[in-house]
KOLDREN-254201 format. One line per 10 residues: their letters; for each residue x, y, z of N, C-alpha, C. Coordinates in pm, 1 decimal. Layout:
<recs>
A	X,Y,Z,X,Y,Z,X,Y,Z | ...
</recs>
This chain:
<recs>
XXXXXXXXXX	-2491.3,1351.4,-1309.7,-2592.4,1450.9,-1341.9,-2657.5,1499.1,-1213.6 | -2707.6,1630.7,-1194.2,-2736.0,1711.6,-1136.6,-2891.8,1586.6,-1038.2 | -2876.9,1577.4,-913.3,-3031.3,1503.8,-841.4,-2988.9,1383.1,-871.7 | -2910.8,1289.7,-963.0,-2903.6,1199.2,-973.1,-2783.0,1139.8,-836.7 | -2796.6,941.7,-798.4,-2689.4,935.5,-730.7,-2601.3,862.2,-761.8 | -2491.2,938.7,-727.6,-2375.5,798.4,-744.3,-2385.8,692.4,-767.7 | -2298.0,637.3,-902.3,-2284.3,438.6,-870.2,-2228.3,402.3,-786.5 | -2243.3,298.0,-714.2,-2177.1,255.1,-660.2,-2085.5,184.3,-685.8 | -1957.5,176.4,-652.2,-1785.0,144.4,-677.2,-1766.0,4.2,-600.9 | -1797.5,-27.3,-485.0,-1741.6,-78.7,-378.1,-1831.0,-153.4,-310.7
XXXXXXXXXX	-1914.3,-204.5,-303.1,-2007.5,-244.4,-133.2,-1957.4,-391.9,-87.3 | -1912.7,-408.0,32.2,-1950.8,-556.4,69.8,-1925.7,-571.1,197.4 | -1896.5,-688.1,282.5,-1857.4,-675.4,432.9,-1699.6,-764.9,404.5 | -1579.4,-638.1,409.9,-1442.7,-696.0,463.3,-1452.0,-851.8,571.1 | -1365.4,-928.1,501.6,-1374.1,-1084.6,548.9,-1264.1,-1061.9,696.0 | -1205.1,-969.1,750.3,-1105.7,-947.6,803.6,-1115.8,-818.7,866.5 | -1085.1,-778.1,993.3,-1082.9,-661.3,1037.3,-993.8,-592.6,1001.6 | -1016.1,-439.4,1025.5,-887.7,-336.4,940.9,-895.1,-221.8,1040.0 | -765.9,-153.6,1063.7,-767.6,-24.6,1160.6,-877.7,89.7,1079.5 | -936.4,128.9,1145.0,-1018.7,214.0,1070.8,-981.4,369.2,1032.8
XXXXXXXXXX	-905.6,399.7,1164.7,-855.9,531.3,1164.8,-742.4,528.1,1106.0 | -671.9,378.0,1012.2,-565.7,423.6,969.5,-556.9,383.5,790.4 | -672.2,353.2,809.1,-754.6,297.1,640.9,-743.3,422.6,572.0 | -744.0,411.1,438.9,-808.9,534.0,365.6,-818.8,494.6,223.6 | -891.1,583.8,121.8,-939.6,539.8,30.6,-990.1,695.7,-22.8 | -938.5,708.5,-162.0,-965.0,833.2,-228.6,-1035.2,818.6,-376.7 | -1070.7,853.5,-408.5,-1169.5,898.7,-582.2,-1102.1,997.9,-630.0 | -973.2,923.7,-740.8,-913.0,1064.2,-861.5,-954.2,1029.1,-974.9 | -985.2,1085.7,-1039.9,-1035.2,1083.5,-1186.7,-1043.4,928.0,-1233.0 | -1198.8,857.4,-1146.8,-1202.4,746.4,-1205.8,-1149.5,711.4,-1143.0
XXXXXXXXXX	-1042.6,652.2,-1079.4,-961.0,564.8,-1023.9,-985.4,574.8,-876.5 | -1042.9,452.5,-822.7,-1021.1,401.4,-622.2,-896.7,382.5,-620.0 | -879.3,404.5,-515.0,-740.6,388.2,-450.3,-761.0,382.6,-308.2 | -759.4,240.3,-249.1,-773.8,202.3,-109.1,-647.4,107.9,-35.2 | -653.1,177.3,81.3,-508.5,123.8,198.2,-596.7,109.1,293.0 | -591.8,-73.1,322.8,-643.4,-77.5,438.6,-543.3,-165.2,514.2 | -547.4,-91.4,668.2,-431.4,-128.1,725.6,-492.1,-241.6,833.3 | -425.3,-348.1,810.4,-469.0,-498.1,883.9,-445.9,-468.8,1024.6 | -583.4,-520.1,1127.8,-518.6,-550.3,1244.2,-434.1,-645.7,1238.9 | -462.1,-833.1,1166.6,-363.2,-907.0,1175.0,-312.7,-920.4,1036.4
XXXXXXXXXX	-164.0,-886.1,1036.9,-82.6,-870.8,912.0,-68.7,-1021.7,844.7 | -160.2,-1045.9,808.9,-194.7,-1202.6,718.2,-210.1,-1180.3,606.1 | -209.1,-1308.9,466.7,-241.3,-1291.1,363.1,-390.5,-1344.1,351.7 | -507.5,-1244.7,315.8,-644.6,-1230.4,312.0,-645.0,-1342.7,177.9 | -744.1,-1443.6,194.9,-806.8,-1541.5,57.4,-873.2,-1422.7,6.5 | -954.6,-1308.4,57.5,-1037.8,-1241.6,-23.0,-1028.9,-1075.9,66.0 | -1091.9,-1023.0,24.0,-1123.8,-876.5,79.5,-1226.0,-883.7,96.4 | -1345.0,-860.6,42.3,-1502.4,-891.6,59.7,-1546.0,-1013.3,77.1 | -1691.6,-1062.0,143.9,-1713.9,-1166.1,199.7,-1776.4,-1215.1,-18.8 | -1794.2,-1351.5,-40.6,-1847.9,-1387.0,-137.0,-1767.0,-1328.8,-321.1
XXXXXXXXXX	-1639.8,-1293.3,-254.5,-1549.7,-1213.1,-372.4,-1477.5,-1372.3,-431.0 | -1435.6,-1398.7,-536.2,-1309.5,-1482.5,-586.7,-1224.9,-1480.7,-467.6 | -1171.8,-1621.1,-405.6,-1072.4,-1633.4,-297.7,-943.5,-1695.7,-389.6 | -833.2,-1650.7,-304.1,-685.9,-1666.0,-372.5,-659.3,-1775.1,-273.6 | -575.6,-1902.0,-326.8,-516.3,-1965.2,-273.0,-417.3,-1933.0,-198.9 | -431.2,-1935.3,-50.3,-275.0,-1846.0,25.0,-183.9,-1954.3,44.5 | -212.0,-2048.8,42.7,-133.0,-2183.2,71.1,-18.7,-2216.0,-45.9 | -43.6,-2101.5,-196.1,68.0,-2069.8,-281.4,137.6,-1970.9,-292.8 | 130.4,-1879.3,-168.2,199.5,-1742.0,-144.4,360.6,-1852.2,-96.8 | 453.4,-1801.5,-144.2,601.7,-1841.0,-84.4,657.0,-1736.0,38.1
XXXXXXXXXX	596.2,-1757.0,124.2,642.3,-1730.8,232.5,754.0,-1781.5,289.2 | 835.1,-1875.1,232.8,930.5,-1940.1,287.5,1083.4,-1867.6,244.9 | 1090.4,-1775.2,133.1,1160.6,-1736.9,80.7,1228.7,-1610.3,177.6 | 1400.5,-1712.9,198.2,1496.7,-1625.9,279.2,1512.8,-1525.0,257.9 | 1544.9,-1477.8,375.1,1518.4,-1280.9,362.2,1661.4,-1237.0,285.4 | 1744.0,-1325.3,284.0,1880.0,-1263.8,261.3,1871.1,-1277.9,89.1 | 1764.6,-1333.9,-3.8,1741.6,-1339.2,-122.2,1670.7,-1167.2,-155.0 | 1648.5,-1117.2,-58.6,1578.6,-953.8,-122.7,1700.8,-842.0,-88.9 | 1667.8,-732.3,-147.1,1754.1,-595.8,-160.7,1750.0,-565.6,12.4 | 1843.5,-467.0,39.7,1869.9,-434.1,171.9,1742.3,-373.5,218.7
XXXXXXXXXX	1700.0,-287.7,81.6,1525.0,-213.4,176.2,1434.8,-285.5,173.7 | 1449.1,-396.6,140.2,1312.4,-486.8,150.5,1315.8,-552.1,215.1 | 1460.0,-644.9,298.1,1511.2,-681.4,435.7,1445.6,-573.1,527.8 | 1497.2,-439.5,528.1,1468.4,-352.0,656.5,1327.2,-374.8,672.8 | 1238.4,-354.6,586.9,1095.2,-321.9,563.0,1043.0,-459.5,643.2 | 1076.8,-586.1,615.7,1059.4,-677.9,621.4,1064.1,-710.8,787.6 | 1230.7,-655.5,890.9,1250.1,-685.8,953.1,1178.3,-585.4,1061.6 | 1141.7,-444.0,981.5,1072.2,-384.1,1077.9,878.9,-424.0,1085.2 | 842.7,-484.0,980.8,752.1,-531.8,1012.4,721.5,-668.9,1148.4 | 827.2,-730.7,1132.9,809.5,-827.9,1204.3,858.0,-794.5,1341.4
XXXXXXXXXX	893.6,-680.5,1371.4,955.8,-650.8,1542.4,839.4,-599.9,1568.6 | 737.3,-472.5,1457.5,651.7,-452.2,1479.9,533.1,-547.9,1522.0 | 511.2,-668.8,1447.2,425.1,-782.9,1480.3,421.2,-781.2,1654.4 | 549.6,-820.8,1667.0,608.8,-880.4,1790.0,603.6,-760.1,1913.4 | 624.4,-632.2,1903.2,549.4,-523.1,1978.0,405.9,-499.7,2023.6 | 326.1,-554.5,1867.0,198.5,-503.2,1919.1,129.5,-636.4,2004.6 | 200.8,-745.9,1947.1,182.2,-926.0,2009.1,125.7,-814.8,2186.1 | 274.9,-813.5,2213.8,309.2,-827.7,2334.9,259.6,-653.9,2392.0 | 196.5,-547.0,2323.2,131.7,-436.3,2426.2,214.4,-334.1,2371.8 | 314.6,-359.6,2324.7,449.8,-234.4,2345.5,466.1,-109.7,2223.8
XXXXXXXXXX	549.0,-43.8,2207.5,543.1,58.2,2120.5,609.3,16.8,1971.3 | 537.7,72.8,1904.9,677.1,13.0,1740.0,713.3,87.6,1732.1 | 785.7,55.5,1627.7,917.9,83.6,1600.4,946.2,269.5,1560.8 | 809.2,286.7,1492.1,805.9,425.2,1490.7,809.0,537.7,1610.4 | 686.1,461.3,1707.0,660.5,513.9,1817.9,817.9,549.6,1920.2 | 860.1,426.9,1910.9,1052.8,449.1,1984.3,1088.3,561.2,1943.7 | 1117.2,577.7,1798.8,1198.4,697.7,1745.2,1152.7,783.7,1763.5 | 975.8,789.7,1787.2,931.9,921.0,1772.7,890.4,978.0,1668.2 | 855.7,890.7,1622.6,843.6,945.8,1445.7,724.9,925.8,1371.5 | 638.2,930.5,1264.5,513.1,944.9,1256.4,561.1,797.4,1142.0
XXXXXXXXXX	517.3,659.1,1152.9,522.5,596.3,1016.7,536.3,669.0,881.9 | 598.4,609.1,799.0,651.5,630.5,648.1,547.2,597.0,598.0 | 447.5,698.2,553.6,339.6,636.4,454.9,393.9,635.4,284.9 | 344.9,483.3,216.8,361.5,488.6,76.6,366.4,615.9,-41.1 | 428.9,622.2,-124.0,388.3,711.7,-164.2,259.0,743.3,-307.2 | 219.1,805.8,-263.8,75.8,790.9,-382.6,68.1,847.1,-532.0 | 17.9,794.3,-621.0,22.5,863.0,-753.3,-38.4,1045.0,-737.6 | 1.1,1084.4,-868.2,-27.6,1221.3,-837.8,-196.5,1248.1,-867.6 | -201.3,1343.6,-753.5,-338.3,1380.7,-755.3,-449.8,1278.1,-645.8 | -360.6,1204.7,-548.5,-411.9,1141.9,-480.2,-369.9,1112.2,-329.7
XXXXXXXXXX	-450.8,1181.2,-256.0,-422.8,1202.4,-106.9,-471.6,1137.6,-0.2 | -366.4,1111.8,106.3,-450.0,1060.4,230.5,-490.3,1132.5,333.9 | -658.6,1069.9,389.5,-734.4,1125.5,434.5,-764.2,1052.6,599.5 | -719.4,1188.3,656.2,-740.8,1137.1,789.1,-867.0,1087.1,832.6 | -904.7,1019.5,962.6,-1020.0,983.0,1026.7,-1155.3,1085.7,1011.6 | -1092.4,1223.0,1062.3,-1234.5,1273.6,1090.5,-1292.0,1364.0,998.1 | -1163.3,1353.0,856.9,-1228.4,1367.8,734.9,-1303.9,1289.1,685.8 | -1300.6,1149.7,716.3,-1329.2,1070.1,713.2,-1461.5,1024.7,722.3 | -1477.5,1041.5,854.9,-1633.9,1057.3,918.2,-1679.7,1163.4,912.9 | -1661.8,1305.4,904.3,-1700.0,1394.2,830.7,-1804.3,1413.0,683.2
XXXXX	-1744.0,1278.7,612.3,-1773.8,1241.2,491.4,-1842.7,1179.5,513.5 | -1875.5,1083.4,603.0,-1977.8,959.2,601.4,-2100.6,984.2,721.4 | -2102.6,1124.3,761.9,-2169.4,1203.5,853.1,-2160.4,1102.6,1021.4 | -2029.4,1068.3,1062.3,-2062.4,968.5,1177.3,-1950.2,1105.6,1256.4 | -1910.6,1161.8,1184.1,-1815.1,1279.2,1279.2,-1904.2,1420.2,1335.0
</recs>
């Protein structure tokens, strides 16, 4: 309603740092929809500080790569050269080719929003 403000959806302090300029998060009809991209590619007990924590110590991480489909190997193996690039300073895997990362693809009616739309929105741009 018209003067009135927003509920709030979301508030808390992330337990984990996240790229900021490569985060995003949209409002379609009712529905959040947030990508936040990890500095360290770990499995988070929680997202917010004081949220329900997940036991990570029952994630199967042990499970051989040669048990998944060929694109989930690639995905898999380019994540981890990527790990091992940014470890050590160097370019990934995208950056080599030249190529802009493969972003997910999103339900309809829901877009990603660069940085300085971003801050634009949150008046810090």
């Amino acid at each position: 309603k018209d003067g009135e403000e927003p509920p709030t959806i979301l508030e808390g302090k992330l337990t984990e740092k996240i790229r900021k300029d490569e985060s995003t998060w949209s409002l379609e009809g009712g529905v959040l929809l947030i990508t936040l991209e990890k500095v360290v590619k770990t499995w988070w007990r929680t997202v917010l500080e004081g949220d329900e924590e997940i036991d990570t110590d029952m994630i199967d991480s042990t499970r051989n790569i040669s048990t998944y489909d060929e694109a989930t190997q690639g995905m898999i193996r380019k994540c981890i050269f990527d790990q091992r690039q940014e470890r050590m300073g160097l370019a990934s895997s995208d950056e080599i080719l030249g190529r802009k990362p493969v972003l997910p693809t999103l339900p309809p009616g829901v877009e990603y929003i660069d940085k300085k739309t971003l801050d634009d929105a949150d008046g810090t741009g």
